[in-house]
C-alpha positions in Angstrom: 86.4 84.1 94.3 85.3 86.3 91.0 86.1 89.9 91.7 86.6 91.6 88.3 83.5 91.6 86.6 82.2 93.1 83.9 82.6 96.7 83.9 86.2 96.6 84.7 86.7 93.7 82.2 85.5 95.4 79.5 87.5 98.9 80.5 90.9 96.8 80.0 89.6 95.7 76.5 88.5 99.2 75.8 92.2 100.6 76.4 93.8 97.3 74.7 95.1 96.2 77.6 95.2 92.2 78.9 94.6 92.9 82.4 93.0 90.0 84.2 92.0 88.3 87.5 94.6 85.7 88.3 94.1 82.5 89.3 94.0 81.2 93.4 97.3 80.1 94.7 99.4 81.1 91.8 102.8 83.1 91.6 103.4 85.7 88.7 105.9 87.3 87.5 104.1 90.5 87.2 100.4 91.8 87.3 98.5 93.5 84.6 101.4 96.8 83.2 103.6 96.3 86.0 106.2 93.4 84.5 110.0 92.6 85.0 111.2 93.9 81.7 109.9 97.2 82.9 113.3 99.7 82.5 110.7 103.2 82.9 112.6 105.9 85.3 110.4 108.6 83.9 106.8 108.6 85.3 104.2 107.1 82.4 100.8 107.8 83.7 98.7 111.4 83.9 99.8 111.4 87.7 103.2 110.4 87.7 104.0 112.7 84.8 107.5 113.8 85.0 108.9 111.9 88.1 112.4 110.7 87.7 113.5 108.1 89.9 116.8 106.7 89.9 116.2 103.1 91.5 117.2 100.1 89.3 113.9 97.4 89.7 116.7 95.2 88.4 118.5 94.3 91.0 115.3 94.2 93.2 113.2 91.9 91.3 109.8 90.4 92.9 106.4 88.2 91.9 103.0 88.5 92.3 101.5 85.8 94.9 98.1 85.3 94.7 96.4 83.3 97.8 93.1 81.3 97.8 91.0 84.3 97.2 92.9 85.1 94.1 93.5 88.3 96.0 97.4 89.6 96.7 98.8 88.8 100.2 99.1 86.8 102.7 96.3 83.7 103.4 93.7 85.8 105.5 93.1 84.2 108.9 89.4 84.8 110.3 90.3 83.9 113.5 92.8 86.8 113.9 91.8 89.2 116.9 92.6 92.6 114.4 91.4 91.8 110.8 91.2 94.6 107.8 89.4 94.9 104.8 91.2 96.6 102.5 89.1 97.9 98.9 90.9 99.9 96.2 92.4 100.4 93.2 95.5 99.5 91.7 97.5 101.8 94.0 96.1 99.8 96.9 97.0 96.7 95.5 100.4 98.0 95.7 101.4 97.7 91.9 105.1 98.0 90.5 105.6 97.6 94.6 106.7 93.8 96.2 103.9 93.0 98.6 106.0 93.6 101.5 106.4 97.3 101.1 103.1 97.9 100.2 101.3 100.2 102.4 98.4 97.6 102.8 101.3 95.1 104.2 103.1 97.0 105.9 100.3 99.3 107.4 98.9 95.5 108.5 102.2 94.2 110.3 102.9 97.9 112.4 99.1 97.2 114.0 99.6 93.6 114.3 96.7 93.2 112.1 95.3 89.9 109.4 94.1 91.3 106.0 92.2 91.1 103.0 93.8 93.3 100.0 90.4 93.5 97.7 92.0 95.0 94.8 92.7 96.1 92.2 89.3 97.8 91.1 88.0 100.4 88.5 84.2 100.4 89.3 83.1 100.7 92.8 80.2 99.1 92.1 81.8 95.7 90.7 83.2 95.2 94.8 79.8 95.0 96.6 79.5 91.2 95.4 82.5 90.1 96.7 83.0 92.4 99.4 79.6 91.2 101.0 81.0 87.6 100.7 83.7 88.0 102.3 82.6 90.5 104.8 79.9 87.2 106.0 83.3 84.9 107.0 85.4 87.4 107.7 84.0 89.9 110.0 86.6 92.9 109.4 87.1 95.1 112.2 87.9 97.8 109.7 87.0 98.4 106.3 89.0 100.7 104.5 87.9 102.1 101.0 89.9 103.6 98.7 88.3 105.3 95.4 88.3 103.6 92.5 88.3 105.4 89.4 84.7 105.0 88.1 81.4 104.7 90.6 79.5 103.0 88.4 79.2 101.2 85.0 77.2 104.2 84.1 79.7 106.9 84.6 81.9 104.4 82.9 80.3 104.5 79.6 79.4 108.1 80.0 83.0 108.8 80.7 84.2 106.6 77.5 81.0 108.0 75.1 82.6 111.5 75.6 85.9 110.6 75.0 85.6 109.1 71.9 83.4 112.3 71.3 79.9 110.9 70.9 77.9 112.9 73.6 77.6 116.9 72.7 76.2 118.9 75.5 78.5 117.6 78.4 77.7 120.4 80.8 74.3 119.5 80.8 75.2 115.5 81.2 77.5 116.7 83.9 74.5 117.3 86.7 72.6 114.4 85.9 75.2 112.3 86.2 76.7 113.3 89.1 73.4 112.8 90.5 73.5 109.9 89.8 76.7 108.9 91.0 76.0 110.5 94.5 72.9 108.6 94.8 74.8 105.2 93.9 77.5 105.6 96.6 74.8 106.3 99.3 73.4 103.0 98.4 77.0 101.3 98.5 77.2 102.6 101.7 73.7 101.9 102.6 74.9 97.8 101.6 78.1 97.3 103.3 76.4 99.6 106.2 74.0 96.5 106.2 75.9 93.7 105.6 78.8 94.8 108.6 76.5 97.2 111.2 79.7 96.4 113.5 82.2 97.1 111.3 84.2 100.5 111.3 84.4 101.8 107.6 86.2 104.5 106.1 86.6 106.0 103.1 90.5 107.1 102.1 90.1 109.7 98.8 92.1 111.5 96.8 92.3 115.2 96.5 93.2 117.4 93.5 92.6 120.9 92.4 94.1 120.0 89.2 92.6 116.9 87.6 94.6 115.9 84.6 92.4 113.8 83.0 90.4 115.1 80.1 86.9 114.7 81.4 84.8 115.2 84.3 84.5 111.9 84.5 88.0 110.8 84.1 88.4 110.0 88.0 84.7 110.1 89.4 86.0 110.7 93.1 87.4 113.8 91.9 84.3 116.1 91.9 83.5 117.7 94.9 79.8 116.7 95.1 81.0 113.1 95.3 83.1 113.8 98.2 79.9 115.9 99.8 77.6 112.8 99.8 80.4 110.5 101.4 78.3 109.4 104.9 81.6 107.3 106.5 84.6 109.0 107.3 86.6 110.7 105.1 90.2 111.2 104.7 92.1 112.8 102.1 95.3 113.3 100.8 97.4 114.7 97.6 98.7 112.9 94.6 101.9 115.2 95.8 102.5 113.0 99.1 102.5 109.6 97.1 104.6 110.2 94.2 107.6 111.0 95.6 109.5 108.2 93.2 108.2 105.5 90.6 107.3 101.6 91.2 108.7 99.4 88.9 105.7 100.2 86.2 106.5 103.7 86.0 103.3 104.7 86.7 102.1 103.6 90.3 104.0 105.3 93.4 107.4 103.7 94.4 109.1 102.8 98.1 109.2 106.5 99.4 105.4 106.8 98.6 104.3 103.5 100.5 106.8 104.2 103.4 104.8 107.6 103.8 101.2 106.2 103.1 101.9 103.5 106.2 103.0 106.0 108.4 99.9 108.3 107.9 97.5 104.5 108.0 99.1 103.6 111.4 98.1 106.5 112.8 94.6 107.0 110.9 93.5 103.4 111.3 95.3 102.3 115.2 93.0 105.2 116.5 90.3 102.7 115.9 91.9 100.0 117.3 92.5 102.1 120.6 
């Protein structure tokens, strides 16, 4: 099943990175920056900047394992009594993590729950496609979205047109675009609204007052009107409460931030299951 498309392909090229879909039923030894000869006990991205941790990936070395949908985790089993969609971002895919303690997993086995783990994702809009397929076979209980870092291919080009320093007048672009990012996600909604009318979604975002990347549109979920148009449940949470320590990568939250991230999902999503 194809779920990187073209938006998010052509972000990886963009920031010279060979990030990639892998392949159904494969094992490898890492996934996209996240790789075994990673040493990094300093945090390397803008939201992990200046995290020390002081565990050593080492001597706790782990693979990728990719099931039939090309998707990390375990084969999904329709026939399950509790089944979860899981949509995201790399965070949610449980990079420089092993899948077992990975919130998605580990949220999964404390509600006695099956799963599908749709990520990793930078446009929202690049999910619908394979969402809605596997939404039709699957029939998720619960479908729990996580923000991505870009709403549409749009906002994606936008965002990279005015970093490279192309567009003048970005407060005026500002409005129009977040218009237009508002009205997108009311029609994502409006489509998995459609395609699972039984379905209990939710949407899991976020929350910064201080945004580190350079733009406005550096993390589209970030702006406050965004957040206001949201029609399924929200939940939010800090960068503070994940990034407690570092993931293998050096970028993507370690053990102390998934062991806390489950605990608040067991409570968040079991009311549903109640």
């Amino acid at each position: 099943m194809k779920h990187v498309y073209k938006a998010s392909n052509l972000f990886a090229k963009l920031r010279n990175r060979n990030w990639t879909q892998h392949k159904p039923n494969t094992v490898t030894d890492g996934h996209n920056d996240d790789q075994p000869s990673n040493t990094h006990t300093v945090g390397k991205h803008p939201y992990s900047m200046g995290i020390q941790s002081d565990y050593d990936w080492s001597k706790h070395p782990y693979k990728y394992h990719w099931n039939s949908l090309g998707l990390r985790g375990p084969e999904p089993n329709p026939k399950a009594q509790r089944k979860i969609l899981f949509i995201g971002n790399s965070w949610t895919l449980g990079s420089g993590v092993p899948v077992e303690e990975s919130f998605v997993y580990k949220t999964a086995r404390k509600l006695d729950a099956d799963y599908i783990n749709l990520s990793d994702n930078f446009v929202l809009t690049d999910i619908l496609e394979p969402a809605k397929e596997i939404i039709k076979w699957y029939n998720p209980d619960i479908i729990y979205l996580n923000e991505t870092r870009f709403i549409d291919s749009a906002s994606f080009v936008a965002w990279y047109m005015i970093k490279e320093g192309n567009i003048d007048n970005v407060e005026d672009l500002e409005s129009l675009i977040v218009d237009g990012m508002c009205k997108t996600i009311n029609m994502f909604e409006d489509t998995i609204r459609h395609h699972a009318p039984d379905t209990t979604v939710i949407w899991d975002i976020i929350t910064s007052k201080k945004v580190p990347r350079k733009t406005f549109l550096g993390d589209n979920f970030h702006h406050s009107e965004v957040i206001k148009h949201l029609t399924f449940p929200v939940y939010t949470y800090s960068n503070k409460d994940i990034v407690l320590d570092l993931g293998r990568d050096g970028k993507h939250p370690g053990l102390k931030g998934h062991h806390w991230m489950t605990n608040r999902l067991v409570n968040i999503i079991g009311e549903y299951f109640e």
